[in-house]
C-alpha positions in Angstrom: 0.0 0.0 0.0 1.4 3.5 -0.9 2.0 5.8 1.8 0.0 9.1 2.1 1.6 12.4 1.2 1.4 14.9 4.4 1.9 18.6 4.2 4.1 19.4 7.3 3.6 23.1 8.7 5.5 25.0 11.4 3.0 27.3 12.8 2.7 29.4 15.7 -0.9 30.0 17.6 -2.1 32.5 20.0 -3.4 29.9 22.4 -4.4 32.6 25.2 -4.3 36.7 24.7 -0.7 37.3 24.6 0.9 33.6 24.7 2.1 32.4 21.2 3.0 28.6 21.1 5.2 26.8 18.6 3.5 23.7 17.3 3.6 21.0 13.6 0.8 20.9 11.7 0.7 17.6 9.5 -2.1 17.8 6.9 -2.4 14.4 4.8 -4.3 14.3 1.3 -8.3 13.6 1.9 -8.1 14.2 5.4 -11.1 13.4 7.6 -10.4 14.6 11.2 -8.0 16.3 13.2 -6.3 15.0 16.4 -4.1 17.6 18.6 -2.0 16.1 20.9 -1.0 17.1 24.7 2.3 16.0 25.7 3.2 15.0 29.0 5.2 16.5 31.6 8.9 17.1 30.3 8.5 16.7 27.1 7.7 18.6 23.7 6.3 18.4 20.0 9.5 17.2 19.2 8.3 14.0 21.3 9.8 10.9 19.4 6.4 8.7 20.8 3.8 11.2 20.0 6.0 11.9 16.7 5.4 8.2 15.9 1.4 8.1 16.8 0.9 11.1 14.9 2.5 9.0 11.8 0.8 6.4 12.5 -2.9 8.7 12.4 -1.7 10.5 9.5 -1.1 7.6 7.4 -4.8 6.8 8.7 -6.3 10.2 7.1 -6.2 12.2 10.2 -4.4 15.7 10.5 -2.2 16.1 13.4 -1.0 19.4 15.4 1.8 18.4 17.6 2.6 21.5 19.8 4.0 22.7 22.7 1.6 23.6 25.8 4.6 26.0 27.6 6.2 29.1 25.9 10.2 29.0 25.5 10.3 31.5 28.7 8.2 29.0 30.7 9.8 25.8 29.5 13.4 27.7 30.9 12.0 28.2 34.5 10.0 24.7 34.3 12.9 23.2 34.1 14.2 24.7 37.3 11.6 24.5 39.2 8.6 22.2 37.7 5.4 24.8 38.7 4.1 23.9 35.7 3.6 20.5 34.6 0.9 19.8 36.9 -0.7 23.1 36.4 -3.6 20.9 34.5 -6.0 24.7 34.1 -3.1 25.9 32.7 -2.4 23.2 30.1 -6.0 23.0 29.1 -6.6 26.4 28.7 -3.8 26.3 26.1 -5.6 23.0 24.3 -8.8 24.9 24.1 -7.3 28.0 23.0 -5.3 25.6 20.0 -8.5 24.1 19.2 -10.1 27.3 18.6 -7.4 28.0 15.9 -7.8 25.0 14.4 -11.1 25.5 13.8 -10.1 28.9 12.0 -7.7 26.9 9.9 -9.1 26.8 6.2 -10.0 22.9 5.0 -10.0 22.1 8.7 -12.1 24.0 10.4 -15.4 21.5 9.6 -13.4 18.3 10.4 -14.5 16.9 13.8 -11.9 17.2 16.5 -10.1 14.8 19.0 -7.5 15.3 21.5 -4.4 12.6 22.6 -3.2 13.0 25.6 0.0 11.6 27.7 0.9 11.5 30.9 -0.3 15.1 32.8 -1.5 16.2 28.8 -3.9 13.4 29.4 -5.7 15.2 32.4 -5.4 17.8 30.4 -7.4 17.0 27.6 -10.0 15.5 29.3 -10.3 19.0 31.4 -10.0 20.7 27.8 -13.0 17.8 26.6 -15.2 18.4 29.9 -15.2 22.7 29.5 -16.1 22.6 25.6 -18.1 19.2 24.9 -19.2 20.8 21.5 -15.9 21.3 20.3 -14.3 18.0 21.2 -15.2 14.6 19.7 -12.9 12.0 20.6 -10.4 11.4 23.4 -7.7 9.4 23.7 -4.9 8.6 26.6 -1.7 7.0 26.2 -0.1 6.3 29.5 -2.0 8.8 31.1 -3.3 10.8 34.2 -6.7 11.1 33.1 -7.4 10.9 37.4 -5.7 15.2 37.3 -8.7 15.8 35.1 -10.9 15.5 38.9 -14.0 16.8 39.3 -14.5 17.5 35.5 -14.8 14.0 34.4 -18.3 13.5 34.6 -18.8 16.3 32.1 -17.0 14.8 29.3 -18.9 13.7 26.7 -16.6 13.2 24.3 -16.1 8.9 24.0 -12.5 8.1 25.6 -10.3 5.7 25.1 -7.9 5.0 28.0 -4.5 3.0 27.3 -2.3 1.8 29.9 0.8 -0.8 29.7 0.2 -3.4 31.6 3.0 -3.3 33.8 2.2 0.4 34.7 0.8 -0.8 38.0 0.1 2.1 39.8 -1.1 4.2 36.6 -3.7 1.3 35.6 -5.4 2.0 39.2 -5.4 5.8 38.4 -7.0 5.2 35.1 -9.5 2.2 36.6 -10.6 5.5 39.0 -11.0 7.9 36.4 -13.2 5.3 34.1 -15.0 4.7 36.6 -16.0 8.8 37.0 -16.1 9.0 33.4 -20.2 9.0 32.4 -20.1 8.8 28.4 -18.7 6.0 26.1 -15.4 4.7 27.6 -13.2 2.3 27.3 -10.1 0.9 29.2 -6.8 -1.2 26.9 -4.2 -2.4 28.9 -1.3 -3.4 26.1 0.2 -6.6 28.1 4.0 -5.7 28.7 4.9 -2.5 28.6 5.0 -0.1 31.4 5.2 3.6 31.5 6.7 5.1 27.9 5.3 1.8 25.9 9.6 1.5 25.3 9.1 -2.1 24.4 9.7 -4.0 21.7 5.8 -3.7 19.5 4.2 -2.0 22.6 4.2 1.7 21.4 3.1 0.3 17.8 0.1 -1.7 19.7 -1.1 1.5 21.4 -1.0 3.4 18.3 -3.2 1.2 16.2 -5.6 1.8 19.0 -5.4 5.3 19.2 -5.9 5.2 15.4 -9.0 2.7 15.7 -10.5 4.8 18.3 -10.0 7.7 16.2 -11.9 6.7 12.9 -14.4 5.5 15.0 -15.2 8.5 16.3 -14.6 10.9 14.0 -16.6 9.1 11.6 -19.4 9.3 13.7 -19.2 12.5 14.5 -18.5 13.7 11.0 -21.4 11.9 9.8 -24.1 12.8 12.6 -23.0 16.6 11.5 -23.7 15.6 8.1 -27.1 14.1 8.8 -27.9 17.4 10.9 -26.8 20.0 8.7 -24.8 21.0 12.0 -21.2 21.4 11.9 -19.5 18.1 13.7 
């Protein structure tokens, strides 16, 4: 099977009045969603795993904006301190504030949207999912901490898809909790043998396929109730 061409774009967004963020938008031919992702604590868009699931959704038909949630100033004193990566209001602020701009973004701005979340982003998105249910179709978190996301989980409407490695002990029983508060369509993989950063031989590739799965699924759906409404998705 040939692969898809993707259109790769630097781009910089005004994610809240005053903050500009640095981010990659990947457009593939004929594509029919969006996915922006929320990194995790310590790490960037230039994330090697979240580089690889975007591939992977890309080649599936789904635009990707890989971006980062701090700006260069706030990454420098994160790194001394750490204030930030649990600041979860702050970081979904930032995700609703990119998915407004998406939504501006000519050929895209119809598609229906989902969010993928790691680690804190995870909490994150589901907080991002839970303040703007119209906006968000389709949630996904990949070794996550979709428990930060509190009080807000019953809101979310937006069908989740939770996956765990199954030798993340301690992050399984976080995300059992969270599924539990969740109140919409939900769903909990564990991929057997891999623990925290899915470093394991076929483990990162197995979480990605679900992601992807999860993904067309949704967006599907979501794209095709809009069509059936006359209502954007």
């Amino acid at each position: 099977m040939s692969r898809r061409r993707v259109s790769e774009h630097a781009v910089q967004l005004e994610a809240e009045p005053g903050v500009w963020l640095n981010g990659t938008l990947s457009i593939p031919e004929a594509a029919s969603g969006v996915v922006l992702f929320a990194h995790g604590s310590g790490s960037s868009r230039f994330s090697p795993r979240n580089q690889y699931v975007a591939g992977v959704l890309q080649q599936a038909g789904l635009a990707t904006l890989l971006m980062d949630l701090l700006t260069p100033e706030e990454e420098e004193a994160e790194r001394q301190t750490r204030h930030l990566r649990f600041d979860i209001e702050l970081l979904a602020r930032r995700l609703q504030g990119a998915a407004r701009w998406l939504m501006q973004v000519p050929g895209l701005g119809s598609q229906p949207l989902g969010l993928m979340g790691s680690s804190t982003g995870a909490g994150a998105a589901l907080v991002a999912a839970g303040r703007a249910p119209e906006a968000i179709h389709a949630v996904v978190s990949r070794g996550g901490r979709p428990d930060l996301a509190g009080s807000v989980l019953p809101a979310v409407r937006a069908p989740t898809l939770l996956i765990v490695g199954g030798d993340d002990t301690q992050v399984i029983a976080l995300n059992r909790q969270a599924l539990a508060a969740l109140r919409g369509d939900k769903q909990l993989k564990i991929v057997p043998g891999a623990t925290h950063l899915f470093e394991e031989p076929g483990t990162l590739e197995h979480a990605a396929m679900l992601a992807r799965d999860w993904f067309l699924q949704q967006l599907v759906t979501a794209a095709r109730e809009g069509a059936s409404t006359g209502a954007p998705p």
